[in-house]
C-alpha positions as CSV (number, residue, x, y, z in Angstrom):
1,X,29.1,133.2,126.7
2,X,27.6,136.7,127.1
3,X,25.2,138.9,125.7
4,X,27.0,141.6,123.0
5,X,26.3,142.7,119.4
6,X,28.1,141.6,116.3
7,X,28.5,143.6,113.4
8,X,32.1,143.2,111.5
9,X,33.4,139.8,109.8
10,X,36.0,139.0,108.3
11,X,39.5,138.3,109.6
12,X,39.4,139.2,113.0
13,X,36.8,137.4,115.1
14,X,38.5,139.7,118.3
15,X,39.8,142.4,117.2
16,X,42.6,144.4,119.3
17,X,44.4,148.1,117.7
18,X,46.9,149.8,119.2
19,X,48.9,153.4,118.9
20,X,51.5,153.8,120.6
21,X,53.3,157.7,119.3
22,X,56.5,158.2,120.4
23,X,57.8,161.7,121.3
24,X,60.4,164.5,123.3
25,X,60.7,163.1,127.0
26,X,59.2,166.5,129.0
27,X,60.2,166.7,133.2
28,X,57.3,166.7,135.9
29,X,56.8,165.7,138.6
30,X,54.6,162.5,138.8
31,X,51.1,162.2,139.8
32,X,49.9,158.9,141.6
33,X,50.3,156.1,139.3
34,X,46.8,154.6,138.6
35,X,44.6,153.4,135.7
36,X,41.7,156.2,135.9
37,X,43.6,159.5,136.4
38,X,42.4,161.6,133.4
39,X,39.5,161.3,131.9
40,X,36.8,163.6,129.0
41,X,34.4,164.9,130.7
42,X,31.6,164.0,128.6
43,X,29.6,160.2,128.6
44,X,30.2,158.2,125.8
45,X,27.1,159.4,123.7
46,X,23.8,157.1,122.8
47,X,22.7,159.5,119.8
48,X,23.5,157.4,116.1
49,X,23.5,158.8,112.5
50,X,21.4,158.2,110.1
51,X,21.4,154.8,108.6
52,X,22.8,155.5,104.9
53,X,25.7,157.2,106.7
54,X,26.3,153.7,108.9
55,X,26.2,151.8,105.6
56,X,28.5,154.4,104.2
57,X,31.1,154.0,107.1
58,X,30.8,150.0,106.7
59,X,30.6,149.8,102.3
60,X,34.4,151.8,103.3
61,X,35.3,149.6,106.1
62,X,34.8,146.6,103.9
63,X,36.9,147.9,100.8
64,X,40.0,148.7,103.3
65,X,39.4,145.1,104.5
66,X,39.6,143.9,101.1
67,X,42.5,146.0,100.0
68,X,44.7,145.3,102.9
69,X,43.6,141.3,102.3
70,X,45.5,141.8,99.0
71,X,48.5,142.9,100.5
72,X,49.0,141.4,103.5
73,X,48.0,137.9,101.1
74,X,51.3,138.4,99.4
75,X,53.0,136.6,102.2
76,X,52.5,132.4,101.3
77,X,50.4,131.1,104.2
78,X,47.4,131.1,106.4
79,X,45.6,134.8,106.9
80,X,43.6,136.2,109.9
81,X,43.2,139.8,110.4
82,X,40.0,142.1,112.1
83,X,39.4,144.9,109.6
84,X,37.1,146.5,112.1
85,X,39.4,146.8,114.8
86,X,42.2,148.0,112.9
87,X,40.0,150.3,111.1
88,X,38.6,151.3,114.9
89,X,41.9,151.8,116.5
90,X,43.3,154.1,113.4
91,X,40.2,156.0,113.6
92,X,41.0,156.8,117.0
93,X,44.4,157.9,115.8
94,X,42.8,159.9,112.4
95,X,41.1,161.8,115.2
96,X,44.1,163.4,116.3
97,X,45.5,163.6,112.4
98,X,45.9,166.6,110.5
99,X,47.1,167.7,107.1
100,X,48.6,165.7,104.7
101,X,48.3,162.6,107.6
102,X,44.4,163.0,108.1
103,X,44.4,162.9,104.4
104,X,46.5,159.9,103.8
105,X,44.5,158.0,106.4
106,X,41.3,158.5,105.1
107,X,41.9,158.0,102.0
108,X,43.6,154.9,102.6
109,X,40.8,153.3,105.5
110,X,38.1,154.6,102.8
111,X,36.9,157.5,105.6
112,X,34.1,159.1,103.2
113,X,32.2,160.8,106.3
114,X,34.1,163.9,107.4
115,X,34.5,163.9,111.0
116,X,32.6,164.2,113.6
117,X,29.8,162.3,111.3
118,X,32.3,159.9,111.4
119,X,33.3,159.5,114.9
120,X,29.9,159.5,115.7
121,X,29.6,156.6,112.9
122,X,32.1,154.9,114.6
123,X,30.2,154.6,117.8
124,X,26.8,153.7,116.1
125,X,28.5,150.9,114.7
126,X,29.9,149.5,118.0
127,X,26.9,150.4,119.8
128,X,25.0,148.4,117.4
129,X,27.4,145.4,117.7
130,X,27.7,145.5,121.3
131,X,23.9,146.0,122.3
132,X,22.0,143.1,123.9
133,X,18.9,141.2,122.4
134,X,17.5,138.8,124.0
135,X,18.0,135.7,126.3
136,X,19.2,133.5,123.1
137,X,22.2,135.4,122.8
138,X,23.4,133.5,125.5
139,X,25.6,131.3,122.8
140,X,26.8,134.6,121.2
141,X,29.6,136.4,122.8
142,X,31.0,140.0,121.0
143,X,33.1,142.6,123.1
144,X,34.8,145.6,121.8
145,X,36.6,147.8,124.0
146,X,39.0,150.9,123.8
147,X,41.1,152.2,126.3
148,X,44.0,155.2,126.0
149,X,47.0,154.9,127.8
150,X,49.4,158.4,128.5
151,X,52.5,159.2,129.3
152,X,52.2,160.7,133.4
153,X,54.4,163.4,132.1
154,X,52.8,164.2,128.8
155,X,49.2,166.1,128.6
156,X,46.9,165.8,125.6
157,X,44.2,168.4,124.1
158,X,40.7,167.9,126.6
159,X,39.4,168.2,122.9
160,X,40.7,165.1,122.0
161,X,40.1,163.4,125.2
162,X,36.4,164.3,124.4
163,X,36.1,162.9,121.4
164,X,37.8,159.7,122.2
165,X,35.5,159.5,124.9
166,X,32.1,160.6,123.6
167,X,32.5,158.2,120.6
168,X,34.6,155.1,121.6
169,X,34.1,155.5,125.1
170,X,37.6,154.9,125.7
171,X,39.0,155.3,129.7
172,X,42.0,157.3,129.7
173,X,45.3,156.0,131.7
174,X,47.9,157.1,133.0
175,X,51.4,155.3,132.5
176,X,55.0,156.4,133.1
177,X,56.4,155.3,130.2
178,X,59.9,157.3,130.5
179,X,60.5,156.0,134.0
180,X,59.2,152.5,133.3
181,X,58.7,151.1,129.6
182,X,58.4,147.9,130.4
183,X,56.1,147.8,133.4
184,X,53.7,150.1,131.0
185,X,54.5,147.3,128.4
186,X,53.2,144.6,130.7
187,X,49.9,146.5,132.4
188,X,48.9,147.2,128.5
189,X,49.7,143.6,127.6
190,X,47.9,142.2,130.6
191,X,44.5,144.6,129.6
192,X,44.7,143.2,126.0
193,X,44.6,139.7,127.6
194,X,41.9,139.8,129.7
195,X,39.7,141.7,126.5
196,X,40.3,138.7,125.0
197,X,39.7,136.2,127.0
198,X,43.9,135.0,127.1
199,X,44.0,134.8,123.6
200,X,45.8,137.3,122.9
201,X,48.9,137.7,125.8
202,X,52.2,139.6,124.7
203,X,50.8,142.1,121.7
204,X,53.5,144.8,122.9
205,X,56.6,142.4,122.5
206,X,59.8,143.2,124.6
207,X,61.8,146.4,123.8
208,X,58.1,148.1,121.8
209,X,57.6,150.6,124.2
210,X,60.5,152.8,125.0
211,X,61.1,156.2,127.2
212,X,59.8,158.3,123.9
213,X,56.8,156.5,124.2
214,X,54.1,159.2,124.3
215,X,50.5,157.3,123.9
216,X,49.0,154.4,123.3
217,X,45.5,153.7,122.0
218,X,43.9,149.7,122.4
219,X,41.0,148.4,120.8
220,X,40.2,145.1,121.6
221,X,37.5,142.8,120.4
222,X,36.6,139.2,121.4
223,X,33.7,137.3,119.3
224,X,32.5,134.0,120.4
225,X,29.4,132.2,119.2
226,X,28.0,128.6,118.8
227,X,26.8,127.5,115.3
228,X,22.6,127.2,114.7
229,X,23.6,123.8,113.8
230,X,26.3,122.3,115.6
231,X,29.1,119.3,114.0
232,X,29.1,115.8,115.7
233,X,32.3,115.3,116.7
234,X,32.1,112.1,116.2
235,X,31.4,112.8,112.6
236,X,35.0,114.6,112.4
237,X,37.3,112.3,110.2
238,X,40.6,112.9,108.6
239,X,40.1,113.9,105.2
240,X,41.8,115.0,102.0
241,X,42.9,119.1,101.7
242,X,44.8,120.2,98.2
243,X,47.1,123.0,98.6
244,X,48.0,125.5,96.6
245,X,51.1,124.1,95.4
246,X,49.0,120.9,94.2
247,X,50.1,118.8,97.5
248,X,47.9,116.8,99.6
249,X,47.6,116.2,103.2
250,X,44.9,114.6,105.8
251,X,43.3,116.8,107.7
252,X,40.7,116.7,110.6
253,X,37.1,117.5,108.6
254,X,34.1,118.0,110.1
255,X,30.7,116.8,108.3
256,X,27.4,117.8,108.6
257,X,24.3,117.2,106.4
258,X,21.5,120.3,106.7
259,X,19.7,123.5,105.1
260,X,22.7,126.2,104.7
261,X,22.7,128.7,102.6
262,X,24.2,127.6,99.6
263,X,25.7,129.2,96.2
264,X,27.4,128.8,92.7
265,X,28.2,132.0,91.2
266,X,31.2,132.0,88.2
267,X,32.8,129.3,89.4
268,X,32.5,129.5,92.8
269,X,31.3,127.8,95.8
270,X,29.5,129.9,98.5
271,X,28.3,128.8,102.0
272,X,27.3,130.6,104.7
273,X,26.4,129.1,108.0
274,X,24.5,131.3,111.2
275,X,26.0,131.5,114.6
276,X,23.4,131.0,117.4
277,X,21.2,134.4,117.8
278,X,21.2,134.6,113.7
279,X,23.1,138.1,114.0
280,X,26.4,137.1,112.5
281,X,27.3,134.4,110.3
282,X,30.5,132.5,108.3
283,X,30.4,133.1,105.0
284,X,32.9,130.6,103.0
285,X,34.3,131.6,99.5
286,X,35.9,128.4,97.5
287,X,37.1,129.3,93.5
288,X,37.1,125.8,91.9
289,X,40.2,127.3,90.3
290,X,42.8,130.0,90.5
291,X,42.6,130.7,93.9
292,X,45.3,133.8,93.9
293,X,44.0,135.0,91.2
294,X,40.4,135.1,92.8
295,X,41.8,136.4,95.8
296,X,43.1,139.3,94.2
297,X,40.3,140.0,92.2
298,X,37.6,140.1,95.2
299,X,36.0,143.4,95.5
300,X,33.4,144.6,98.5
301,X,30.6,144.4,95.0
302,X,31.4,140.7,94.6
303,X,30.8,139.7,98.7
304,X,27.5,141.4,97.9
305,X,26.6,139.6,95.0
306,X,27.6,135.8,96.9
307,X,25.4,136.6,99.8
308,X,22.5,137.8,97.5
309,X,22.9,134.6,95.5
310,X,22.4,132.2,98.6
311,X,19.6,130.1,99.1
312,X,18.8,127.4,101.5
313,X,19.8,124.2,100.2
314,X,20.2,121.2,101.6
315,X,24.0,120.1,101.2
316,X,26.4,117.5,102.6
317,X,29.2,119.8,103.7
318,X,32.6,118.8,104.6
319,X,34.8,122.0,106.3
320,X,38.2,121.4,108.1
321,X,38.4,122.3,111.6
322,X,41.3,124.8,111.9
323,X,43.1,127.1,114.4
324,X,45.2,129.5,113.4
325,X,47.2,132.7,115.3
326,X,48.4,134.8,112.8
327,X,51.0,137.9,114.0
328,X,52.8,141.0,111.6
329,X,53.5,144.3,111.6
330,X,51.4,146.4,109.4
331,X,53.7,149.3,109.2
332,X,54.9,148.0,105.4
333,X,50.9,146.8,104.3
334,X,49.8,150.6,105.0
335,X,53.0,152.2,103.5
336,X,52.0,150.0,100.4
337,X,48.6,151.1,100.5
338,X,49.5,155.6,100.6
339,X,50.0,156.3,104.3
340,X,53.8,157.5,104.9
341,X,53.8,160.5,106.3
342,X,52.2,159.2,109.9
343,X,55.2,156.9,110.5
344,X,57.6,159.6,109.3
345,X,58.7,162.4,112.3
346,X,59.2,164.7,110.2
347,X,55.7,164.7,108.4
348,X,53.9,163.2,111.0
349,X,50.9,165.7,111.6
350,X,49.0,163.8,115.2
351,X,48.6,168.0,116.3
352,X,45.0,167.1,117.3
353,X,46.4,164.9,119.6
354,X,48.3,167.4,122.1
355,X,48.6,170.4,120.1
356,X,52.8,170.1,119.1
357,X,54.2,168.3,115.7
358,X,57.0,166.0,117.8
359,X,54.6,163.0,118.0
360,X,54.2,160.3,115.4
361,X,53.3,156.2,114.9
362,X,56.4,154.3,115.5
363,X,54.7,150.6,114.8
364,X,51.3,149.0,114.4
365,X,51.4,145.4,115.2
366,X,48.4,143.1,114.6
367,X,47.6,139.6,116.2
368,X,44.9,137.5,115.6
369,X,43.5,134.3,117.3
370,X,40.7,132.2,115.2
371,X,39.2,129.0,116.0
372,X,36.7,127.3,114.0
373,X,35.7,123.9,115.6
374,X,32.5,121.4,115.9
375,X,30.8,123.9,118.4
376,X,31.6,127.2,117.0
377,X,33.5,130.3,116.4
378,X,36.0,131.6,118.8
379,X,38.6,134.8,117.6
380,X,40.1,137.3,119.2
381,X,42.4,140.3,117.6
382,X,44.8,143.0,118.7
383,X,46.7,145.6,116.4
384,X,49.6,148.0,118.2
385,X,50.3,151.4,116.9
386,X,54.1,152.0,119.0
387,X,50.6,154.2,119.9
388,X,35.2,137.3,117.3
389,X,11.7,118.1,109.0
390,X,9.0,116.1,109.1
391,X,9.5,115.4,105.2
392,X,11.9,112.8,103.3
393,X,14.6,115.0,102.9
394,X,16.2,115.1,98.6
395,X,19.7,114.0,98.4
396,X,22.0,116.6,99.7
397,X,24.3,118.1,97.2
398,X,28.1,117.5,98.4
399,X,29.7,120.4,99.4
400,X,33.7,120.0,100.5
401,X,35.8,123.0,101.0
402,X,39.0,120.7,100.2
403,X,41.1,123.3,98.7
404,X,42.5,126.8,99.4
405,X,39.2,129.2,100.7
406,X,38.1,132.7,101.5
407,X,36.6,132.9,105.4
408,X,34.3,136.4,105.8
409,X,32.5,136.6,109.4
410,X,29.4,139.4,108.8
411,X,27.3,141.0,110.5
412,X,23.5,140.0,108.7
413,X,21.8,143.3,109.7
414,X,24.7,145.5,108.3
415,X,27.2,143.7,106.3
416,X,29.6,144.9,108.0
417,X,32.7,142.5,108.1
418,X,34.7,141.7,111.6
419,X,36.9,139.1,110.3
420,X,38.5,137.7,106.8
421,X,41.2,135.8,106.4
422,X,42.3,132.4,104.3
423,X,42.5,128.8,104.7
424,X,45.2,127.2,102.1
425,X,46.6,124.8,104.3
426,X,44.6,123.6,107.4
């Protein structure tokens, strides 16, 4: 594992966004294919904002994670998404928005910082995430990168291209997309992969990217980190799970007696245990009842008040190993939630972008890889806009998450959360 900086939790342990905006074929004649072609001119800047305008940027982050957790957790199942790098790639796009679609956006991602503050927010935040500590980081692995892909035959505003670049330091490449759709479709999908480690290998399905296809913007994150404390495997042992529908079935659980921080709060059992480095951490949310109804009740103020509850205590806790890969389209979740006009071509407003009104999102697509095992934490994410004692110890306190629960991955310094999602059947 490498060195990087965490700062998001919650569904999406690697995160991946893309954009891909669909528009008028134009003629030209072609330059050299290549993956470096156009560029900003400007560095990806090192300056950050002030820190109540970070915690501003990540207290909104956080409430779009929530709210799109509520809708996308109509569906019956399992539940991984990366709220940070969905809210990253769309910010990209919001960058280019105007009118009634910069509007619709914001409102709906909770954008309270008016741009640039919040581009440059944007690029504190990663930068924070991303930067090295020290030598123990070693077992803590966080990568989040952007990249912009355009259309050979299709120039953008340099002032976009600059802010893209100063604040998500996203390489610009070129792609003939009206000559070859799918060969695009493939160098985009094979970029995703290798951001994530092969987690993530076919975001763009088949058929996504046509010859209309204008841009597309990728965001990819990978997080990887080794409990403090790993599980004995040898300790894993099939074990009861109760679903939501009442049923039972046996499921690999892993066991582990230590010092975790530990909570009751209104019903509810809270656990939270550090990832190697202590800079990000799994915070687990169990309702002793009613878990839809406390799923749809969770605000960003009640996350606060679990993690300011926790204490160490030593428990006896029982969580099932799981893996899940969870895959939608998102288009329907933010049409719920007040955006329409940016997937409509006649409303769409992405002038920013390239200066004409012809250009609008066709499709965001969302995947997510999670893995939470003996050793550690392994998740990787992609959405597609079509544009991670000495003394006798007292008797631990069992703790077993043997019913439907709440997953959040945080960053401690910030709060921020990378990944959510749900466990309800292991």
């Amino acid at each position: 594992m490498s060195s990087p900086r965490f700062v998001y939790f919650m569904a999406s342990m690697a995160a991946l966004a893309l954009v891909v905006l669909p528009g008028c074929s134009r003629e030209g004649e072609l330059p050299p294919a290549g993956y470096d072609t156009v560029r900003s001119t400007l560095e990806r800047e090192g300056a950050e904002v002030e820190p109540g305008q970070l915690a501003t940027l990540v207290a909104g982050n956080t409430e779009f994670a929530l709210a799109l957790h509520r809708v996308l957790g109509a569906q019956p199942g399992n539940l991984a998404f990366s709220p940070h790098g969905i809210s990253s790639a769309l910010a990209m796009v919001h960058a280019g928005a105007r009118g009634e679609t910069e509007r619709q956006l914001a409102e709906t991602l909770r954008f309270r910082l008016p741009p640039p503050t919040l581009h440059e927010a944007f690029n504190t935040l990663d930068r924070s995430l991303t930067a090295p500590t020290s030598a123990t980081d070693a077992a803590f692995t966080l990568n989040i990168v952007n990249a912009l892909w355009k259309s050979v035959q299709h120039p953008l505003k340099q002032a976009y291209l600059d802010v893209i670049g100063r604040h998500y330091g996203a390489a610009v490449r070129r792609l003939d997309f009206a000559r070859d759709p799918e060969g695009a479709r493939r160098t985009i999908n094979a970029w995703v992969a290798d951001a994530t480690a092969g987690r993530i290998e076919d975001l763009l399905p088949a058929g996504s990217l046509t010859a209309l296809t204008r841009l597309v913007l990728t965001n990819a994150v990978y997080f990887n980190a080794d409990w403090v404390t790993p599980f004995e495997p040898a300790r894993t042992t099939p074990a009861s799970f109760r679903r939501l529908d009442g049923s039972e079935r046996e499921v690999p659980t892993m066991q582990q007696e230590a010092r975790l921080a530990y909570a009751r709060v209104a019903g509810t059992t809270a656990v939270q245990l550090p990832y190697a480095g202590d800079r990000a951490a799994l915070l687990l949310l169990m309702p002793d009842t009613d878990f839809p109804g406390f799923e749809a009740r969770l605000e960003a103020g009640d996350i606060t008040a679990f993690v300011d509850a926790l204490e160490p205590t030593r428990i006896a806790l029982a969580l099932p190993r799981f893996e899940h890969r969870y895959r939608a389209s998102l288009v329907a979740a933010f049409e719920a939630m007040g955006v329409n006009a940016l997937f409509d071509p006649n409303r769409a407003d992405l002038s920013g972008i390239d200066g004409g009104r012809d250009l609008h999102v066709s499709e965001v697509a969302h995947e997510v890889f999670i893995r939470v095992d003996e050793a550690g934490t392994e998740a990787a994410a992609a959405t597609g806009v079509v544009i991670g004692v000495t003394a006798m110890p007292a008797p631990a306190q069992p703790v077993r998450f043997d019913r439907p629960f709440l997953y959040l991955v945080r960053d401690l310094d910030t709060g921020a959360v990378l990944f959510m999602g749900r466990v309800v059947d292991p």
